[in-house]
C-alpha positions as CSV (number, residue, x, y, z in Angstrom):
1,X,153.5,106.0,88.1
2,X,152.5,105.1,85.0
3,X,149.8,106.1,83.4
4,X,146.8,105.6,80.5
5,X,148.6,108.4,78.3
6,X,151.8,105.8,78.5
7,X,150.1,102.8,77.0
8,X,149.8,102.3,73.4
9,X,145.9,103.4,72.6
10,X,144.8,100.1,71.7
11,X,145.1,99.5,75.4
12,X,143.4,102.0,77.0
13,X,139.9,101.6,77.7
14,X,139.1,98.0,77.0
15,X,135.1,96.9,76.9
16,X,135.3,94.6,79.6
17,X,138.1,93.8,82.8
18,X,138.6,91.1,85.3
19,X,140.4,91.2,89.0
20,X,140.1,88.4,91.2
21,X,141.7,84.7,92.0
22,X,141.1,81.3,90.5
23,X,137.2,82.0,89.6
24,X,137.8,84.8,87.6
25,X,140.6,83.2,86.5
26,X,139.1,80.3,84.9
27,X,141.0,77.1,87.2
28,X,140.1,74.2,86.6
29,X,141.0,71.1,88.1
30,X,143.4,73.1,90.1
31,X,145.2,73.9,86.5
32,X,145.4,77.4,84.8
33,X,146.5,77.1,81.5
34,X,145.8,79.6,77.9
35,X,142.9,77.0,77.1
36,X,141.5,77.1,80.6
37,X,141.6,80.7,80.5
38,X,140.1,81.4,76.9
39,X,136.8,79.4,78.7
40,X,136.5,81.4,81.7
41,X,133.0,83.0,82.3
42,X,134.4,86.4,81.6
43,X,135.9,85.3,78.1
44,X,132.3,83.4,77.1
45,X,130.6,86.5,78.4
46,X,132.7,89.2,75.8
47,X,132.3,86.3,73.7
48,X,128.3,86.4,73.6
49,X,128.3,90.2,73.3
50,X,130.8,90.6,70.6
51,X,133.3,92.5,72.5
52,X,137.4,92.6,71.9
53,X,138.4,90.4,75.2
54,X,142.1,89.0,76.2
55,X,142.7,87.1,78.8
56,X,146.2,85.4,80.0
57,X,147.9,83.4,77.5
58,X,149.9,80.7,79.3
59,X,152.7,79.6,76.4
60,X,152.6,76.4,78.8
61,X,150.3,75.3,81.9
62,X,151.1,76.6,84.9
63,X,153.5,73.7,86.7
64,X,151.5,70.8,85.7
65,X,148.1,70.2,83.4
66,X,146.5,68.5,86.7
67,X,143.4,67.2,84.9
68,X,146.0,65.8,81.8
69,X,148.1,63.5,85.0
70,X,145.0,62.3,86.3
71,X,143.4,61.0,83.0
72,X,147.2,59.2,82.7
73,X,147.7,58.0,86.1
74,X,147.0,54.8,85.5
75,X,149.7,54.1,84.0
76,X,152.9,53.3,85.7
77,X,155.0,55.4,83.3
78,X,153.0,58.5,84.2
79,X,154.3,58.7,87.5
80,X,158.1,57.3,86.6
81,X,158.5,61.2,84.3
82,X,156.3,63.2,86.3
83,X,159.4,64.7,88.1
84,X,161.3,65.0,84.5
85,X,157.7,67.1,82.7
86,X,157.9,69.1,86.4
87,X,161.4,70.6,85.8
88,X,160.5,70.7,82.0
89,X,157.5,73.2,83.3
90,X,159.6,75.1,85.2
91,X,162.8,75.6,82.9
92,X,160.1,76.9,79.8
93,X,158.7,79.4,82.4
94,X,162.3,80.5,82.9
95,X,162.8,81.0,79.4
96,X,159.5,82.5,79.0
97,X,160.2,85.2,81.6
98,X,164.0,85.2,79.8
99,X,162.0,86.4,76.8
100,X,159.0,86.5,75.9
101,X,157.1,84.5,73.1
102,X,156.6,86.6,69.9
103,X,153.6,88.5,70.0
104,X,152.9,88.4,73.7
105,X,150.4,91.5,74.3
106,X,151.9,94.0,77.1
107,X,149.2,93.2,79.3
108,X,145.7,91.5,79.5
109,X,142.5,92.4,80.1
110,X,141.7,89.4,82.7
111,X,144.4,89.7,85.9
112,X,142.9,87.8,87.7
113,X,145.4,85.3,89.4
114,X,144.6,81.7,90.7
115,X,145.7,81.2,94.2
116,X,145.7,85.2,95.1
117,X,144.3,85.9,98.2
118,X,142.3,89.3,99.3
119,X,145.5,91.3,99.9
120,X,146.8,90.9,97.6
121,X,144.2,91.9,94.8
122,X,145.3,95.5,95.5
123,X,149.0,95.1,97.2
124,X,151.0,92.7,95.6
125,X,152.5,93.3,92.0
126,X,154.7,91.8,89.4
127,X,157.6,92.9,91.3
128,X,156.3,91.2,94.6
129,X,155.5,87.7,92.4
130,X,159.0,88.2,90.9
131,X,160.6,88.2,94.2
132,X,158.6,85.5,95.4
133,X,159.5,83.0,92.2
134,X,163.2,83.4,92.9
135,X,162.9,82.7,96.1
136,X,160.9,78.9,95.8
137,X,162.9,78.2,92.4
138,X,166.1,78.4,94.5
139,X,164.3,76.5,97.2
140,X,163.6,73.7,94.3
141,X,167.0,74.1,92.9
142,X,168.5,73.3,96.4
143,X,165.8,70.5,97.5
144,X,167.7,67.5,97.9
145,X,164.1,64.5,98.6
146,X,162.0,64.2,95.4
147,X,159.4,64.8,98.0
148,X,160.6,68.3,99.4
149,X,161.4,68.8,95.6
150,X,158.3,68.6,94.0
151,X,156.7,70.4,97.1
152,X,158.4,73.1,96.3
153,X,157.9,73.1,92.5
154,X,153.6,73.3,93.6
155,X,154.7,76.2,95.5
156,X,156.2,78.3,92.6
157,X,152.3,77.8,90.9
158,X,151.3,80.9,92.2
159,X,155.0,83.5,91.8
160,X,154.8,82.0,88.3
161,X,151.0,82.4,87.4
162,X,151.1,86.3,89.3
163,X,154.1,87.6,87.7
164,X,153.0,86.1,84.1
165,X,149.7,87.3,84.4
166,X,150.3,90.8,85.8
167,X,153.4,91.5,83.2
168,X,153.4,89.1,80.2
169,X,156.4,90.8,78.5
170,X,158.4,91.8,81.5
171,X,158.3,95.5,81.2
172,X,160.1,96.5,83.9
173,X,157.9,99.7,83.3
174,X,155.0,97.6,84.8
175,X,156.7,95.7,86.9
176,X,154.8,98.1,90.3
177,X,151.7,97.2,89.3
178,X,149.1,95.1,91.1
179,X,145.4,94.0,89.7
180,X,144.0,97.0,91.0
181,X,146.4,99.5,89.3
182,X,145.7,97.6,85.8
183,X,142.5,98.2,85.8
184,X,142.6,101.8,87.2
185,X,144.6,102.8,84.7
186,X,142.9,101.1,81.8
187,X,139.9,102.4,82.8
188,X,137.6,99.2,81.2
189,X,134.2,100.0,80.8
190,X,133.0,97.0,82.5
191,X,135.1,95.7,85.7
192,X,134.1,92.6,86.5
193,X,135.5,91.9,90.8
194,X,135.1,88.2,92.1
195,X,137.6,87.5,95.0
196,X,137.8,85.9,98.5
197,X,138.2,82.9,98.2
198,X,141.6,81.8,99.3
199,X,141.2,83.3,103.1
200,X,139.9,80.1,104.6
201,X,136.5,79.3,102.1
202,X,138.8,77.2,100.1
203,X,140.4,75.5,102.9
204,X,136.9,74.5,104.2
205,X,135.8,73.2,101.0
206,X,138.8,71.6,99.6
207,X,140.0,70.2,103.1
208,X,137.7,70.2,105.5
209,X,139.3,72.6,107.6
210,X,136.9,74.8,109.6
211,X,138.5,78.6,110.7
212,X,139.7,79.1,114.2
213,X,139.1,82.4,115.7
214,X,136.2,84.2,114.5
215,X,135.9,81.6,111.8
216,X,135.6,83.6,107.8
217,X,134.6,86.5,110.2
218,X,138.0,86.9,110.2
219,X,138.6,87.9,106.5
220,X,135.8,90.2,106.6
221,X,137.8,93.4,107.0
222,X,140.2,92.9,104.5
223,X,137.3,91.9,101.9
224,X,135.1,94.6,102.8
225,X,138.2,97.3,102.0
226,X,139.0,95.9,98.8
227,X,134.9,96.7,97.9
228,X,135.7,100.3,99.4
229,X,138.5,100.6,97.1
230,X,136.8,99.3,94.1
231,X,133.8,101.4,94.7
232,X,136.2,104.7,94.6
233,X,137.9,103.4,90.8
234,X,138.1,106.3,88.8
235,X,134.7,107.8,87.5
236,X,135.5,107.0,84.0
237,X,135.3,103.0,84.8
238,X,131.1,103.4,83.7
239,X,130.4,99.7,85.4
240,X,131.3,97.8,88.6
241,X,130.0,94.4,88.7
242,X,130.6,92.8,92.0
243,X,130.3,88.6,92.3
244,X,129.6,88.2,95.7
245,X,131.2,85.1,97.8
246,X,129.2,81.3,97.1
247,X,127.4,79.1,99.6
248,X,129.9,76.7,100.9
249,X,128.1,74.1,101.3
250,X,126.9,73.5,98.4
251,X,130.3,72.3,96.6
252,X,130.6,69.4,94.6
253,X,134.1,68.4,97.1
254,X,132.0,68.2,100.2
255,X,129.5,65.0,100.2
256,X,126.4,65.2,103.0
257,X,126.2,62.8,105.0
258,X,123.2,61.4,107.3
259,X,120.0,62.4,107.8
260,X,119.2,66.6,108.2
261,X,119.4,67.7,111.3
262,X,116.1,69.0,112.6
263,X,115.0,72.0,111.6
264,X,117.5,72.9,109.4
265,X,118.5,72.3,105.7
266,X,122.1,71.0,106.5
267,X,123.1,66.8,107.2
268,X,124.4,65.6,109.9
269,X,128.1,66.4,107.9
270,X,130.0,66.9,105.1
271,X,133.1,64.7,104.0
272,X,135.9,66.3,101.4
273,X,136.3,64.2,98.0
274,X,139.8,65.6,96.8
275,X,142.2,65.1,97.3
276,X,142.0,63.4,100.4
277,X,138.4,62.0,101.0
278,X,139.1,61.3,105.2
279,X,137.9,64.9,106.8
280,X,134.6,66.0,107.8
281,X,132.7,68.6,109.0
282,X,129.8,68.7,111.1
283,X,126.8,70.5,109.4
284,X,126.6,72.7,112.7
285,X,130.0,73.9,112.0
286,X,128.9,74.2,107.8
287,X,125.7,76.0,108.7
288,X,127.8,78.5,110.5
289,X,130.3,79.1,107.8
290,X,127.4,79.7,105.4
291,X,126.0,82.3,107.7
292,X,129.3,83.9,108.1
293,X,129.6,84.2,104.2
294,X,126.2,86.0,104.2
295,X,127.1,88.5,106.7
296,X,129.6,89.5,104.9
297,X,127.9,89.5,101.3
298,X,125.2,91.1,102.6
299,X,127.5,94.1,104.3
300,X,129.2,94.4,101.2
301,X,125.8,94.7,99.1
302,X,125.1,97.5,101.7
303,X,128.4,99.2,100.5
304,X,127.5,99.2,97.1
305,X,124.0,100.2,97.8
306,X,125.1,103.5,99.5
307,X,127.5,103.8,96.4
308,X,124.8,103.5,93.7
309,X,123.9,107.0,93.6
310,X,127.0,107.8,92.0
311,X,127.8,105.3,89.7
312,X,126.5,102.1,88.1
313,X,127.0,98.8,89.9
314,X,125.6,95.5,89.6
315,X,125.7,93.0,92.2
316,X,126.2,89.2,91.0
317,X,125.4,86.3,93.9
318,X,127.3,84.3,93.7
319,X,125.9,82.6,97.2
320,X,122.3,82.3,95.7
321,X,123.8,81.2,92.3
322,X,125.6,78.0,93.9
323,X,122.2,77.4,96.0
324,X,119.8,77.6,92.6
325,X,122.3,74.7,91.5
326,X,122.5,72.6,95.1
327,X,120.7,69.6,93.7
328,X,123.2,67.7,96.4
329,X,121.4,68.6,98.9
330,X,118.2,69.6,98.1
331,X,117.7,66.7,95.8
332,X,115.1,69.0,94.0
333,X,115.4,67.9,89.9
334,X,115.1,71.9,89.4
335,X,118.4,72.3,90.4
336,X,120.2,69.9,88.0
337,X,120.9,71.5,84.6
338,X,119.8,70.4,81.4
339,X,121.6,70.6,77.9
340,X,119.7,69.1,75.2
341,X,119.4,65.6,75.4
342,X,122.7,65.1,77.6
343,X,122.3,64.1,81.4
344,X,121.6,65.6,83.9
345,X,124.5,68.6,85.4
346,X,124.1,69.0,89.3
347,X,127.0,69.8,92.1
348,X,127.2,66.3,93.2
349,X,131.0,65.4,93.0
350,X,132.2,63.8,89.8
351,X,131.0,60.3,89.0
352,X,131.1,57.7,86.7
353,X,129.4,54.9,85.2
354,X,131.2,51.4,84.5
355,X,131.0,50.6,80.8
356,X,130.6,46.8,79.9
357,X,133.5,45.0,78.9
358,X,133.9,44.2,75.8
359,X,133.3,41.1,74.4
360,X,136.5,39.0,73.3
361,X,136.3,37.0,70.4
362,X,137.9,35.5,67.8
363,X,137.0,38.0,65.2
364,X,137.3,40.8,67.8
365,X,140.8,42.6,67.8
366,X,139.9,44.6,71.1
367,X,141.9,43.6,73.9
368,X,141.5,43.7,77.6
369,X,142.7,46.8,79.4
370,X,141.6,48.9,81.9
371,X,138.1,49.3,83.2
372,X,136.4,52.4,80.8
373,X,133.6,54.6,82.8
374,X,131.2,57.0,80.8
375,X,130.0,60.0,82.9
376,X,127.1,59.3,85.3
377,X,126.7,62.5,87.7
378,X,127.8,65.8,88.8
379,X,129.5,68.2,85.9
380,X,128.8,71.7,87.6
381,X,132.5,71.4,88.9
382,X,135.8,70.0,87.7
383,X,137.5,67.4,89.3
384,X,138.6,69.1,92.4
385,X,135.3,70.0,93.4
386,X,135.6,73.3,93.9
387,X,136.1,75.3,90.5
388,X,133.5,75.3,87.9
389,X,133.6,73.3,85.2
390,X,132.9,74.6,81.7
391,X,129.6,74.6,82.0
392,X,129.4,76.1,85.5
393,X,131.5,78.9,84.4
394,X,129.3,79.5,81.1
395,X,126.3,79.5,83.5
396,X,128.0,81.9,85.3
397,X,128.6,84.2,82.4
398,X,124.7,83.7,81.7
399,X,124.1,84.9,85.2
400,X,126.3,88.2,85.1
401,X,124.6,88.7,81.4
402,X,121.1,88.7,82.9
403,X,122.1,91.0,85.9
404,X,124.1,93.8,83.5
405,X,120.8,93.7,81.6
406,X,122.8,92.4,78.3
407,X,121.4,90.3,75.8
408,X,121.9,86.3,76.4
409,X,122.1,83.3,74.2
410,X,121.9,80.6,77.1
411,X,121.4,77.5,75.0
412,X,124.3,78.4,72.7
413,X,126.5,79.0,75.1
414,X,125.7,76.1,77.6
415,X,126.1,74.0,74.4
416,X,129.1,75.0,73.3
417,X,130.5,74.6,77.2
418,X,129.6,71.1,77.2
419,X,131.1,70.2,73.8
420,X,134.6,71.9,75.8
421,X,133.8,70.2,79.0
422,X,135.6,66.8,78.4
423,X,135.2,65.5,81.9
424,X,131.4,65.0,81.4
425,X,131.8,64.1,76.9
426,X,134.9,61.8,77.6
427,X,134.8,61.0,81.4
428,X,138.5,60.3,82.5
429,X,138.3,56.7,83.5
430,X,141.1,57.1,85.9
431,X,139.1,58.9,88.1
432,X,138.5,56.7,90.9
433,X,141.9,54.4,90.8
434,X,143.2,58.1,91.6
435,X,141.2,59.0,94.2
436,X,142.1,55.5,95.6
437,X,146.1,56.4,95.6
438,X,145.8,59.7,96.5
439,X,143.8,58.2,99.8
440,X,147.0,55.8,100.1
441,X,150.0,58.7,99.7
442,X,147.5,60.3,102.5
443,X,147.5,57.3,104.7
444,X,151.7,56.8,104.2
445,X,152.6,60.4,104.7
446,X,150.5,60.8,108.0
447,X,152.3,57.4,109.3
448,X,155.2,58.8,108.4
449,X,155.1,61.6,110.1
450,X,154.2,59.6,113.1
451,X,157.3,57.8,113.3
452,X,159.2,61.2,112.4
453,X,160.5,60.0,109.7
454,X,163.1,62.7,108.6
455,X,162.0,62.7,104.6
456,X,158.3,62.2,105.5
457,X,156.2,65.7,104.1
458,X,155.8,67.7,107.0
459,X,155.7,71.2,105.7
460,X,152.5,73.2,104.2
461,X,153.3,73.3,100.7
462,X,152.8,69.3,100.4
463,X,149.5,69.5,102.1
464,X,148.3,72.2,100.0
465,X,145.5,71.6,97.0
466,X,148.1,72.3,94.5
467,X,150.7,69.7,95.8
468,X,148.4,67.0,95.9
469,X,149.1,65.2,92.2
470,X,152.9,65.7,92.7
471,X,152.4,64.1,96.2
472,X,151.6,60.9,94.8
473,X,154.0,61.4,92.1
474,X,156.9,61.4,94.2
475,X,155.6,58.4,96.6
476,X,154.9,56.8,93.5
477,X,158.1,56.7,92.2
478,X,159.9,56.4,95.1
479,X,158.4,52.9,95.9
480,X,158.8,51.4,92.5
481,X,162.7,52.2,92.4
């Protein structure tokens, strides 16, 4: 096993570590990508403190810059090479892990890994990811539909993103090592933990699809031993900061709709944006799930409480964090976010407003083109609704700032987030066209399936969140053959 005696010393003992999934990660927009990462709330926080911070350095985005095809897809051409970028993706992550990019640091001090679920913060390592990328890239080398193809190219996001992240330079010395193991062996002073998410939370959000069984009772085992484990790092980790799991409800990909019901704070429902906007959940079921997420915060703040008198921890919550911003439903102008003289930031779901056309003259040389939209609402989260934007995740890094008792420079930071956040400074015009096709693809692939149509998508990976672009991509193409 190795050790912190076998890493070079300027590895050992870095100020500040990350373990997690897409949060900690810095997603956006369902992308990961170097940029993406360099913003995350745990990068901005090192950032405001002045301490040495690396986190992964993508030499290309992860399968596909999502946020990049949807500012692009309204044009035609867009959609005619998205399979051709696709396999471009793929074959540069085959040469990356074939060798690695000059100066690639043997490992990073954020591991957190988009898509990871709780298990797998602690049990699965490079090795695991490895094994799982050959597998789906000779599933995508063998797919014989453009459908089923690019299906399986969204499934090789996560092998490629775990085994990247986990062991940059393909050490095969490293190759055993999961999140957990990074960190106990670096032994950071500061380890930030923010997982959870992707046993059934995201599902609700990002589809509209509410547990069976015990509902995200369920996960709470598994999430509750990953907290015992943390809590027993090794001694010389000085600082556990625990983000605890957000309020549901409150994101930006689930819309309220009707009136409250009586006596509670939750509408009537809630129906998902993106990528398909045509699932809903009743706000019986949401004010459930949001209970559920509470019991299970609150028995891991009990954890940590009983754990206090031996080490330093500091709890983060995240579920009272995402309600101090619900201006969706609340409607309360204290919860929207203010950065100088820019509008408004809330958690309503990304809108925006319809520029005038411009005026064509004689003496004018503009031409007519496609309708242009400036940014009218929402902000706190990117375009799938469910990761923070760059301003949501520099808020974040405010919040952790305040509860480690380190010094803050809020307006700074939340100004520099909005100069990075281009979905609210250049509002991707696209936007709703998209949404509008995505709906469609929805629409055909259900009918489809119907009338058992043998190439119709019928398997998982083409109904996940990170299939959804290449979805309409392939039914794209296909019909304008």
């Amino acid at each position: 096993m190795i050790t912190e005696n076998d890493l070079p010393k300027k590895y050992r003992r870095p100020k500040l570590m990350l373990v997690g999934d897409s949060l900690a990660q810095g997603c956006r927009t369902l992308t990961v990508k170097q940029e993406l990462c360099a913003q995350s709330y745990g990068a901005v926080l090192a950032a405001t403190q002045g301490w040495a911070h690396t986190p992964a350095q993508h030499p290309q985005p992860v399968i596909a810059d999502v946020e990049d095809l949807i500012r692009r897809s309204n044009n035609l051409t867009t959609y005619l090479k998205v399979a051709k970028k696709i396999n471009q993706n793929i074959q540069a992550w085959q040469a990356t892990f074939a060798k690695a990019p000059t100066g690639t640091p043997l490992c990073f001090d954020n591991v957190a890994i988009a898509a990871s679920d709780i298990n797998e913060i602690s049990g699965h390592t490079s090795a695991h990811y490895t094994a799982d990328y050959d597998n789906h890239l000779g599933q995508y080398t063998n797919a014989q539909s453009l459908i089923k193809k690019l299906g399986t190219a969204a499934s090789l996001h996560l092998p490629i993103n775990g085994r990247y992240t986990l062991n940059p330079t393909g050490d095969t010395a490293f190759k055993d090592l999961s999140q957990l193991d990074w960190t106990f062996i670096r032994k950071p002073q500061h380890l930030i933990a923010h997982f959870g998410h992707n046993n059934g939370i995201y599902n609700i959000g990002g589809f509209g699809q509410v547990p069976s069984g015990n509902g995200l009772l369920d996960m709470k085992k598994a999430y509750l031993d990953v907290v015992k484990k943390l809590l027993n790092a090794p001694k010389e980790i000085e600082h556990i900061i625990l983000i605890l799991l957000p309020k549901i409800s409150c994101v930006a990909n689930l819309k309220p709709e009707g009136g409250l019901i009586p006596g509670t704070d939750y509408h009537q429902s809630y129906k998902t944006t993106f990528p398909f906007g045509d699932t809903a959940i009743s706000g019986k079921d949401m004010a459930r799930l949001d209970s559920q997420i509470k019991e299970i915060n609150g028995e891991a703040r009990m954890l940590a409480s009983a754990a206090m008198s031996t080490r330093r921890i500091t709890i983060v919550d995240g579920y009272q964090l995402f309600a101090k911003y619900d201006y969706k439903n609340t409607l309360n102008p204290g919860a929207q976010l203010r950065i100088g003289s820019a509008l408004p930031i809330d958690n309503r779901y990304l809108k925006g407003r319809l520029l005038p056309a411009p005026v064509i003259g004689a003496k004018s040389n503009t031409t007519p083109g496609s309708p242009k939209y400036t940014f009218a609402h929402g902000g706190f989260q990117s375009l799938d609704g469910m990761h923070l934007s760059a301003v949501g995740y520099a808020v974040m890094a405010d919040q952790i700032a305040l509860e480690m008792g380190l010094p803050r420079n809020t307006a700074t930071i939340l100004k520099t987030a909005l100069k990075q956040e281009k979905l609210i400074t250049d509002f991707p015009s696209a936007l709703q066209g998209f949404h509008n096709l995505l709906n469609l693809v929805k629409s055909l692939i259900d009918l489809l399936s119907q009338n058992n149509d043998p190439t119709a998508a019928q398997d998982n990976d083409l109904k996940s969140s990170k299939a959804a672009p290449f979805i309409v991509a392939a039914i794209a193409r296909k019909h304008t053959r």
